[in-house]
C-alpha positions in Angstrom: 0.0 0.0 0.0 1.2 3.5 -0.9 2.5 5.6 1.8 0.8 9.3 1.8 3.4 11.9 1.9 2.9 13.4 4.8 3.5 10.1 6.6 7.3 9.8 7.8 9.4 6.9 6.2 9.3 3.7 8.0 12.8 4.0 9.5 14.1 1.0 11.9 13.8 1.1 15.6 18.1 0.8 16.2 21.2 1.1 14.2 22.6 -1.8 13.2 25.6 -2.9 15.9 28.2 -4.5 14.0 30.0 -6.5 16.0 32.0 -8.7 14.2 36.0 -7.7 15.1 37.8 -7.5 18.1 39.6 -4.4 18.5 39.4 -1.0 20.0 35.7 0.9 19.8 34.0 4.2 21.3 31.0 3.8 22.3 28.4 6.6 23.1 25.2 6.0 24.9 22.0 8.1 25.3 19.2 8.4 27.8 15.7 8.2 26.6 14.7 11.8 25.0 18.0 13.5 26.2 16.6 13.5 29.8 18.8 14.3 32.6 18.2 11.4 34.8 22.3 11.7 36.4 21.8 15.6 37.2 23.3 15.1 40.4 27.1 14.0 41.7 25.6 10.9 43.5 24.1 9.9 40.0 27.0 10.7 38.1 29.3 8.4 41.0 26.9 5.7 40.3 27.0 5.7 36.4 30.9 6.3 36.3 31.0 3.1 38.9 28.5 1.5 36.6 30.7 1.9 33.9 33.9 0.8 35.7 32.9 -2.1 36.8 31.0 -3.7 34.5 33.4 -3.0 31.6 35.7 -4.6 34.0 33.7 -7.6 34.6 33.5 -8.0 30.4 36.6 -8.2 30.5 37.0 -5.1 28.2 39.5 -2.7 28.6 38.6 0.7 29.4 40.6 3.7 27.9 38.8 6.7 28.4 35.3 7.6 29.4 33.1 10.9 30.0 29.9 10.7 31.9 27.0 12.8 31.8 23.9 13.5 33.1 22.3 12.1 29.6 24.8 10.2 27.9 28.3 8.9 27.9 31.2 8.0 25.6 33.7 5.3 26.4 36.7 3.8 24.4 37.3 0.7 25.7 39.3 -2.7 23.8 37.3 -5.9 23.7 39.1 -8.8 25.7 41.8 -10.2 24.7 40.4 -14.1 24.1 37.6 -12.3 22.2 37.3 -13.0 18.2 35.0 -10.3 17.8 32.4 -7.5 20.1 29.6 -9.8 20.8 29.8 -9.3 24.5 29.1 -5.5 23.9 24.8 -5.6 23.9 25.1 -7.6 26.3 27.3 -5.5 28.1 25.7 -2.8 27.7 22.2 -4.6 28.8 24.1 -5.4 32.2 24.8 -1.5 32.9 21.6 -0.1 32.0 19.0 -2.2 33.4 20.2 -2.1 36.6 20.8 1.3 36.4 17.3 2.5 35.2 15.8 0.8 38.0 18.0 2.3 40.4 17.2 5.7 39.2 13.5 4.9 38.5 13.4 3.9 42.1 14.4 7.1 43.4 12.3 8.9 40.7 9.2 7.0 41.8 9.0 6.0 38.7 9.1 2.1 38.1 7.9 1.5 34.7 10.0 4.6 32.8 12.6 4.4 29.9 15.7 5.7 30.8 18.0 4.7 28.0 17.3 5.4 24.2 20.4 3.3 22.9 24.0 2.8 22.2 26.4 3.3 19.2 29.8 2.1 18.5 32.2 2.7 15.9 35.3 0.2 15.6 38.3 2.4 15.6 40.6 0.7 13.0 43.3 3.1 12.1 45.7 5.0 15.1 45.0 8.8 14.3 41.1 8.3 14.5 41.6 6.3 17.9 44.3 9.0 19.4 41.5 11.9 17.8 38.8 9.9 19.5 40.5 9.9 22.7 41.3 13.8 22.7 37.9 13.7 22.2 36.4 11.8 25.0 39.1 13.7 27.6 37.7 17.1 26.3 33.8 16.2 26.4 33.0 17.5 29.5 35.1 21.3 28.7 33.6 21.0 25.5 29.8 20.9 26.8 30.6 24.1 28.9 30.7 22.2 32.4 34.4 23.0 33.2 37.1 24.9 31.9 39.5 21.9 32.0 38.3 18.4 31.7 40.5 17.5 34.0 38.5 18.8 36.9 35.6 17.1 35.8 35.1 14.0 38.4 33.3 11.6 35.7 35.7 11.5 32.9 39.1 10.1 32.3 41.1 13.1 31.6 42.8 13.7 34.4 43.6 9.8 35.5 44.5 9.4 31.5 47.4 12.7 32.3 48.4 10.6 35.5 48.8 7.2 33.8 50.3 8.4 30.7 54.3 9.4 29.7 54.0 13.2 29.5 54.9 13.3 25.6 52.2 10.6 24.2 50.0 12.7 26.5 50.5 16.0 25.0 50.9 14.3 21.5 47.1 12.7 21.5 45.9 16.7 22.8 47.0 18.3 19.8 44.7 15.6 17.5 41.8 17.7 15.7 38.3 16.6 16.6 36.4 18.7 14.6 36.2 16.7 11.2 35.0 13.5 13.7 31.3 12.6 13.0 29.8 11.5 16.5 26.5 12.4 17.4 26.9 14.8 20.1 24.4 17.4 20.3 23.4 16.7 24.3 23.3 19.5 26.6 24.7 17.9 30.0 23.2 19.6 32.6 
């Protein structure tokens, strides 16, 4: 049957996850509708831990995270045994459920969406990995909530600086983000 035109295209519910290398990947996740369900610093705490853990757990290992108060980005490497990124939905699955009922329960509101989805992009060559890092460090000074992303609490920046020899440091800060296509246009509160 014809579709009248002023009826929107039938476009699928989810991008396609393709999982099918090992390797490094960023991940960004979204809450339902943008909402600010982690406004506050004991929210935030509880998604960065969230995030620590279970990545942990996967086995995956975590490079560099920025959490938000409606989304997050994380570049993590799938585990080493691993032939491809099939534990990531699963993964995923395992931070957000428990965390939606968590902060459903102190919403008093049991039966509400909290997450919207997830999307990863394998990163297969070493400048879009070292731009994709700059990136996730500078998130949180790029959405306005600090000068220098290293004072944010919830993102890697400043335990990245710590961990890292001072030269490969300052050499993945000078990578250009701007030409990166991540869909990124939250407004944290």
């Amino acid at each position: 049957m014809p579709r009248s035109p002023d009826q929107p295209p039938p476009w699928p519910h989810a991008p396609t996850h393709l999982l099918d290398a090992s390797g490094i990947y960023f991940i960004t996740a979204a809450t339902h509708l943008k909402q600010h369900h982690f406004r506050d610093p004991t929210r935030l705490d509880v998604l960065q831990r969230g995030l620590l853990t279970i990545t942990h757990q996967f086995g995956w290992r975590l490079e560099a995270w920025s959490v938000f108060s409606n989304h997050y980005h994380f570049i993590a490497k799938t585990p080493s045994d691993a032939a491809d990124a099939e534990s990531l939905p699963k993964m995923i699955r395992a931070l957000h459920g428990p965390l939606s009922r968590w902060v459903n329960k102190l919403d008093g509101t049991p039966d509400r969406k909290v997450w919207h989805n997830y999307w990863e992009t394998l990163l297969t060559q070493q400048t879009s990995y070292f731009a994709r890092l700059n990136y996730t460090h500078n998130n949180p000074a790029k959405h306005g909530l600090v000068e220098d992303s290293r004072d944010y609490p919830w993102c890697s920046a400043a335990w990245f600086e710590k961990m890292t020899p001072p030269a490969m440091a300052k050499a993945i800060s000078r990578f250009k983000t701007d030409r990166l296509k991540i869909d990124d246009d939250f407004q944290p509160e």
